[in-house]
C-alpha positions as CSV (number, residue, x, y, z in Angstrom):
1,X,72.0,118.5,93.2
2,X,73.4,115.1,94.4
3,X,76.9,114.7,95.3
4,X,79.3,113.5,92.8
5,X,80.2,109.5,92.9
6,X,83.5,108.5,93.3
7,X,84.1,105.6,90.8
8,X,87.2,103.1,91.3
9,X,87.4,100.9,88.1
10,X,89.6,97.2,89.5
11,X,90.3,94.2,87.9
12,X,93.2,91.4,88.4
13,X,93.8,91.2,85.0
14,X,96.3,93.5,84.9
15,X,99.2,92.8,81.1
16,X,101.8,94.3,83.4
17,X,101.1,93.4,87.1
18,X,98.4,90.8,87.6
19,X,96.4,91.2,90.8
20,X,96.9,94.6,91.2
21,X,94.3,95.8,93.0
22,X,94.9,93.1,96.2
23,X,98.8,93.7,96.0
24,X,99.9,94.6,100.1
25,X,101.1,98.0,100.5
26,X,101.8,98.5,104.1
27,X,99.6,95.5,105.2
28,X,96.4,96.1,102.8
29,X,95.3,95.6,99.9
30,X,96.3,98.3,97.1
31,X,92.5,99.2,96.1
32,X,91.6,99.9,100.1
33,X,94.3,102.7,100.0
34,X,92.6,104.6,97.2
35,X,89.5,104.2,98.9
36,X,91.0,106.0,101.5
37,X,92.4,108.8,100.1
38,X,89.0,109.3,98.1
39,X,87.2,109.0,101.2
40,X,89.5,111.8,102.8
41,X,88.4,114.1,99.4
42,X,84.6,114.6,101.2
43,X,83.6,114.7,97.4
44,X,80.7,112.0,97.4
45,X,80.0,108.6,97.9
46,X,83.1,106.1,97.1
47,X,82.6,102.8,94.8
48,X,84.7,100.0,94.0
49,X,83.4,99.0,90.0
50,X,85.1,95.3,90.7
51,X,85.5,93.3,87.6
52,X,85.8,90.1,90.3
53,X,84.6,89.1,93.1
54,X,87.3,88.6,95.0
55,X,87.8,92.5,94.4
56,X,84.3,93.1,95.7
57,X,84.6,90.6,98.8
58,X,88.0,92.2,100.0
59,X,86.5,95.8,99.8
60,X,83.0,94.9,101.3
61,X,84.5,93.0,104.1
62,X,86.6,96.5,104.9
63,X,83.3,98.3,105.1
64,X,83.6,99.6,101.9
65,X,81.3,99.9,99.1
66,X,81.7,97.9,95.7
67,X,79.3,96.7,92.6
68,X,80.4,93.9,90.2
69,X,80.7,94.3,86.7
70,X,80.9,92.7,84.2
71,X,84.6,91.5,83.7
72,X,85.0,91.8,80.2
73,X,83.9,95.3,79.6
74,X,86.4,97.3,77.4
75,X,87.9,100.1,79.7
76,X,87.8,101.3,82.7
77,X,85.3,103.8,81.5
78,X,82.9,101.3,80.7
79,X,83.0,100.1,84.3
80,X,82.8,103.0,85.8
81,X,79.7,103.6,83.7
82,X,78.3,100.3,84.1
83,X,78.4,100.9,87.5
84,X,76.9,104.0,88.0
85,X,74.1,102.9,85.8
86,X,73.6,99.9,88.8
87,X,73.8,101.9,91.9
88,X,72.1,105.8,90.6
89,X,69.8,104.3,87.7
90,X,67.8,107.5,87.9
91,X,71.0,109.3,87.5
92,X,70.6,111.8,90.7
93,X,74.5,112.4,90.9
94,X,75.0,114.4,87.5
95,X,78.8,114.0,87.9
96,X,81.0,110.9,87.9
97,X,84.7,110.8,88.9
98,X,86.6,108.1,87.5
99,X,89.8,107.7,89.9
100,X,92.3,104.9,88.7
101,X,92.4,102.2,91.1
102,X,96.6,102.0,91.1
103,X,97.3,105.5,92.8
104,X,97.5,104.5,96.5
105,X,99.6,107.9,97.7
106,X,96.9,110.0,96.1
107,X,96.6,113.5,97.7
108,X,92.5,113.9,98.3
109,X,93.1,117.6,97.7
110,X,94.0,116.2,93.7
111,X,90.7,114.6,93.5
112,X,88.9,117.6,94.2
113,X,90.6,119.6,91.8
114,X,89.6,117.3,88.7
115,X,86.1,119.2,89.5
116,X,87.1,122.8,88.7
117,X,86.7,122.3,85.4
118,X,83.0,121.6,85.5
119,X,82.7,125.1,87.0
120,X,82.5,125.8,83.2
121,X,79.1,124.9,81.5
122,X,80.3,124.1,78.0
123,X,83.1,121.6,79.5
124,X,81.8,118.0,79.3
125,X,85.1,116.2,81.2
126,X,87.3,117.7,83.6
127,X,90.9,116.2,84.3
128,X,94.2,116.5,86.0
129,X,97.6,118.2,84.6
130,X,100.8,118.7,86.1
131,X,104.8,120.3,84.7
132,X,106.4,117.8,83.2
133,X,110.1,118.3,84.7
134,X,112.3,117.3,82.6
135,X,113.0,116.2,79.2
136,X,113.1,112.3,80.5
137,X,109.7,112.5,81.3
138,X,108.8,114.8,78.1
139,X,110.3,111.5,75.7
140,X,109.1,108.6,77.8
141,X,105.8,107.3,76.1
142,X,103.8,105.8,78.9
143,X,103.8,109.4,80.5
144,X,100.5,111.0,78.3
145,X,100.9,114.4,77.0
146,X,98.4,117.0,77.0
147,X,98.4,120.5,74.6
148,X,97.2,122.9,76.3
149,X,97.7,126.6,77.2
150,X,97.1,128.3,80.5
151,X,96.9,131.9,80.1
152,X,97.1,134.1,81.9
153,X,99.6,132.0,83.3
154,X,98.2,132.2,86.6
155,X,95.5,130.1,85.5
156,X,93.8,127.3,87.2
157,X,92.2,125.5,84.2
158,X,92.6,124.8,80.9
159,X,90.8,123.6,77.4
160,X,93.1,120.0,76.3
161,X,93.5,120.1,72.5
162,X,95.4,117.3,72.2
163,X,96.6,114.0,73.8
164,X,99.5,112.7,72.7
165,X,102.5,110.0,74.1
166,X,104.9,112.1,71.9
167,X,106.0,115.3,73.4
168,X,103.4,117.6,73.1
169,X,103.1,120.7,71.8
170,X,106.6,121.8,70.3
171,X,108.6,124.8,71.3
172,X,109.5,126.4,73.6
173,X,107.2,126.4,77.0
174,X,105.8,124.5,79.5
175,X,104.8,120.9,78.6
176,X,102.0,119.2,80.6
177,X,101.5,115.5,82.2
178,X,98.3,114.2,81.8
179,X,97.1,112.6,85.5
180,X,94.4,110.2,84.1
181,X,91.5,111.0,86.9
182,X,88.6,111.9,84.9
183,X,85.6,114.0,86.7
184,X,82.8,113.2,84.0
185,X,79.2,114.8,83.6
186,X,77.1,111.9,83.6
187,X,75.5,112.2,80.2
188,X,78.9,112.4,78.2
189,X,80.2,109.5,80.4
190,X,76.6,107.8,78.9
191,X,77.1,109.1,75.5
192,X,81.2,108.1,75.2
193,X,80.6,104.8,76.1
194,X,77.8,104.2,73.3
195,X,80.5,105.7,70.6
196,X,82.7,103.2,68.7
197,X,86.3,103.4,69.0
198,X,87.9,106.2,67.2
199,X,90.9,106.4,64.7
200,X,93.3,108.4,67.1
201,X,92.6,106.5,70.0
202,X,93.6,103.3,68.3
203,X,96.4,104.6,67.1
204,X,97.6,106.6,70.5
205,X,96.3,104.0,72.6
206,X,94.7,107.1,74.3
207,X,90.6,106.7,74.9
208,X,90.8,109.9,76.1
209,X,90.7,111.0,72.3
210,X,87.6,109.2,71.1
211,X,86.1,112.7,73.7
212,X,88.0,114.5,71.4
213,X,87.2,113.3,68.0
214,X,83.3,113.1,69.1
215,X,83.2,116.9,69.7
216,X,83.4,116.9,73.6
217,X,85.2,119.3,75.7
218,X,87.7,118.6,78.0
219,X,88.8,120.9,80.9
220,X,92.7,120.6,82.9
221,X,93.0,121.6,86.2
222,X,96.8,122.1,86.7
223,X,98.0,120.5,90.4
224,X,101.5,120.9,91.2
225,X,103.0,117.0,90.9
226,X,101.4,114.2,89.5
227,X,100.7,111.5,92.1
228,X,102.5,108.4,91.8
229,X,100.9,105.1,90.0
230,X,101.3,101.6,90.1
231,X,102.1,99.7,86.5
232,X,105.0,97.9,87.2
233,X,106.4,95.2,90.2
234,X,108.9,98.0,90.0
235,X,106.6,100.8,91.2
236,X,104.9,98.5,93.5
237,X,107.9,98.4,95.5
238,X,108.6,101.9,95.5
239,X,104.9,102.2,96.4
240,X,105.5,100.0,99.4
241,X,108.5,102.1,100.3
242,X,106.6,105.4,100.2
243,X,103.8,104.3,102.1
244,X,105.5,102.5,104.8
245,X,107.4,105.2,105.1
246,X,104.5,107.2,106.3
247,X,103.1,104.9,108.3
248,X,100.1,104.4,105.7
């Protein structure tokens, strides 16, 4: 079978942080730092889905590969899709990893865990999970909940139930963080795109949950820390502090 592709959605029209994916970190642009630490994964071949062209010029002109879509597709699902269809019409890599284009300290060894849940037949969507620490993080609404149980505890995967921005599940017991890299089998990437959105994702904000409602199975891999994203100017400057720091 045909290695995986590694899809990185990008626009500039970030609400929050405009420009984004071109933002210097350490002397380069935001987006080339993800496509080096997907690179370093040895999953499969690395894309940029560029919603502009200045997106696609500054990754092409690093040696890099990126596609241009269509910039006013819905999500970053869509993209990703959109650009799979252009580069693998005959759909020869069976699985498509979605990797946000804002996590520039990604550890590679994350990106191959989002797989492990595709070990399973029956699991349609494998995804990332790690401890929420503390009850800041458990109450703070743009950190995405996921209800889920490993057992035995030991376990390395798990099935998601429910995503939530509310503090999911109640109780006593570990609560999860839900790390929004997405390793998809191509034909429920192909049929989630053609579904209309669904009641609980409007209301959570959470597209994650039109899978849900549709009947699709989604798999967690647990990794030890969620990796660090880039919403804010705020977390762009601690980005730039991290990175620098390592010489990256």
């Amino acid at each position: 079978m045909t290695a995986p592709l590694i899809i990185i959605p990008a626009r500039m029209a970030s609400t929050r942080l405009p420009g984004k994916p071109l933002a210097d970190i350490a002397g380069r642009p935001m987006i080339l730092h993800v496509v080096d630490r997907a690179r370093h994964a040895g999953v499969g071949r690395v894309i940029v889905a560029a919603g502009d062209p200045e997106i696609a010029e500054i990754v092409t002109k690093a040696g890099a590969e990126a596609v241009l879509t269509e910039p006013g597709l819905p999500s970053g699902s869509d993209r990703v899709h959109a650009a799979a269809q252009q580069i693998d019409p005959a759909g020869e890599s069976r699985i498509v990893i979605n990797l946000q284009g804002d996590l520039p300290g990604l550890d590679p060894e994350t990106l191959r865990a989002a797989l492990r849940p595709l070990e399973d037949p029956a699991t349609d969507i494998g995804t990332l999970v790690a401890p929420i620490r503390d009850d800041t993080e458990a109450h703070t609404d743009s950190v995405v909940k996921v209800a889920c149980a490993f057992e035995p505890a030991t376990a390395q995967t798990a099935r998601a139930l429910y995503f939530s921005r509310q503090p999911i599940p109640w109780g006593d017991g570990p609560r999860w963080h839900h790390v929004g890299v997405y390793a998809w089998r191509r034909t429920a990437l192909a049929r989630f795109v053609s579904l209309p959105e669904a009641p609980l994702e409007k209301r959570e904000r959470l597209e994650q949950l039109r899978a849900l409602e549709a009947g699709m199975t989604i798999g967690c891999a647990r990794i030890a820390e969620a990796p660090f994203g880039v919403d804010t100017p705020q977390d762009l400057d601690r980005a730039r502090r991290m990175l620098e720091g390592q010489g990256s």
